[in-house]
C-alpha positions as CSV (number, residue, x, y, z in Angstrom):
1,X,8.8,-3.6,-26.1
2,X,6.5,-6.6,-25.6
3,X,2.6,-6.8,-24.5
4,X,4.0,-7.8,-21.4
5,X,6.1,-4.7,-20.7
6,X,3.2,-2.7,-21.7
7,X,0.9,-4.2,-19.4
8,X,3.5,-3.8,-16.5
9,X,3.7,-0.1,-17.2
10,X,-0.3,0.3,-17.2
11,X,-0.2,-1.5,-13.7
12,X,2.3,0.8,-12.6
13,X,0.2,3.6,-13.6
14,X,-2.9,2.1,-11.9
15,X,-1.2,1.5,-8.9
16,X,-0.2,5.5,-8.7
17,X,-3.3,6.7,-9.5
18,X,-4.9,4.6,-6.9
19,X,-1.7,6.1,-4.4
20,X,-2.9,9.4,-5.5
21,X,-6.7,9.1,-4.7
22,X,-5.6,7.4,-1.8
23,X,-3.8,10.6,-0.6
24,X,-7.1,12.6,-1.7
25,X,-9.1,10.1,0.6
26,X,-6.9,10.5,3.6
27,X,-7.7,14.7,3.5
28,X,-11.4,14.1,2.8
29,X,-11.8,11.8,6.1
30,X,-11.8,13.7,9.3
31,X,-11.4,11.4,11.9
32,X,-8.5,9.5,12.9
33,X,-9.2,6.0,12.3
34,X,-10.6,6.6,9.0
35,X,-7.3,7.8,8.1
36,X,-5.7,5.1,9.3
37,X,-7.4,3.0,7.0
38,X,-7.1,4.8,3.9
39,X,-3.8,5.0,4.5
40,X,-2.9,1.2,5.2
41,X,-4.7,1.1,1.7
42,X,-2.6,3.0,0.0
43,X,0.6,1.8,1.6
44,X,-0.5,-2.4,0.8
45,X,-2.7,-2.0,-2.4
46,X,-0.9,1.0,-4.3
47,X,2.8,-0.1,-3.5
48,X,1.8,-4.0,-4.3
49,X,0.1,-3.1,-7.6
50,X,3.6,-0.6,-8.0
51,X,5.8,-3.4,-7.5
52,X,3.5,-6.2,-9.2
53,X,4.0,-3.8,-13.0
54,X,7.3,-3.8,-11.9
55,X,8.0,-7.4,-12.8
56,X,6.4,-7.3,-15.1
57,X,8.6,-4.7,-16.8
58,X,11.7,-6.2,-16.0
59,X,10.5,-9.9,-16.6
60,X,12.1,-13.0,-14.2
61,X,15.5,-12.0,-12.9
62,X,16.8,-11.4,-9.5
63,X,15.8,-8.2,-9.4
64,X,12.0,-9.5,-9.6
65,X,12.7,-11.8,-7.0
66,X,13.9,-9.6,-4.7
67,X,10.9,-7.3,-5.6
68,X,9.2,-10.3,-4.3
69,X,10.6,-10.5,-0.8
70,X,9.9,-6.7,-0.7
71,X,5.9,-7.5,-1.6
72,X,5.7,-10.2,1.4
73,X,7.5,-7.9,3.3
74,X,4.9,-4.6,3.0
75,X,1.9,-7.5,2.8
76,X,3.1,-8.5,6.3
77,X,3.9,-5.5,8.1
78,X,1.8,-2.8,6.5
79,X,-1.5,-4.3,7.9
80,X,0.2,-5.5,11.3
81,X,1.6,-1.5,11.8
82,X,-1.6,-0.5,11.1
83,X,-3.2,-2.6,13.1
84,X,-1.0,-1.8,16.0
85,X,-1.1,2.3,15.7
86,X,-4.9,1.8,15.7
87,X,-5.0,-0.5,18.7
88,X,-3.1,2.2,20.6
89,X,-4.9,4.8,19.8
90,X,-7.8,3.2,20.7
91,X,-6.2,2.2,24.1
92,X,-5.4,6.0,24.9
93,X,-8.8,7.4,23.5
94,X,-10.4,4.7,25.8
95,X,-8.2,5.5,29.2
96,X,-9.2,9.8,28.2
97,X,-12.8,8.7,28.4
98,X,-12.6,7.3,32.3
């Protein structure tokens, strides 16, 4: 096992640990939108650091290049359905008001 492996398997545990205070976070806010944002959080940061000690463990293949496409993928469309569930909610909390 190489410093490199064992660095990719410390990132891996990071990244869960932060997924798992993430998922303490989202039960400690109350309201909606704070939710939200912990939980876009969790979903970019804790699967990108996930994936990132992922590489590293399995070094340059096709697998880590594929791991790759999955990272630009979740960096992409994690914020944007975020972004997208908030605005909606917004919209509807907004129309209950008038």
């Amino acid at each position: 096992m190489s410093i490199i492996q064992i660095v990719g398997h410390i990132v891996v545990v990071f990244g869960l640990v932060f997924i798992a205070f993430g998922i303490v976070g989202i039960y400690r806010f109350g309201e909606f939108f704070q939710r939200l944002l912990v939980a876009a959080k969790i979903d970019t940061v804790g699967t990108f650091t996930v994936i990132i000690g992922m590489i590293m463990i399995h070094g340059l293949s096709l697998f880590s290049a594929r791991l790759l496409l999955i990272i630009g993928i979740i960096m992409f469309l994690g914020p944007l359905s975020a972004h997208i569930v908030g605005r909606s909610a917004y919209s509807v909390e907004k129309e209950d008001d008038e």
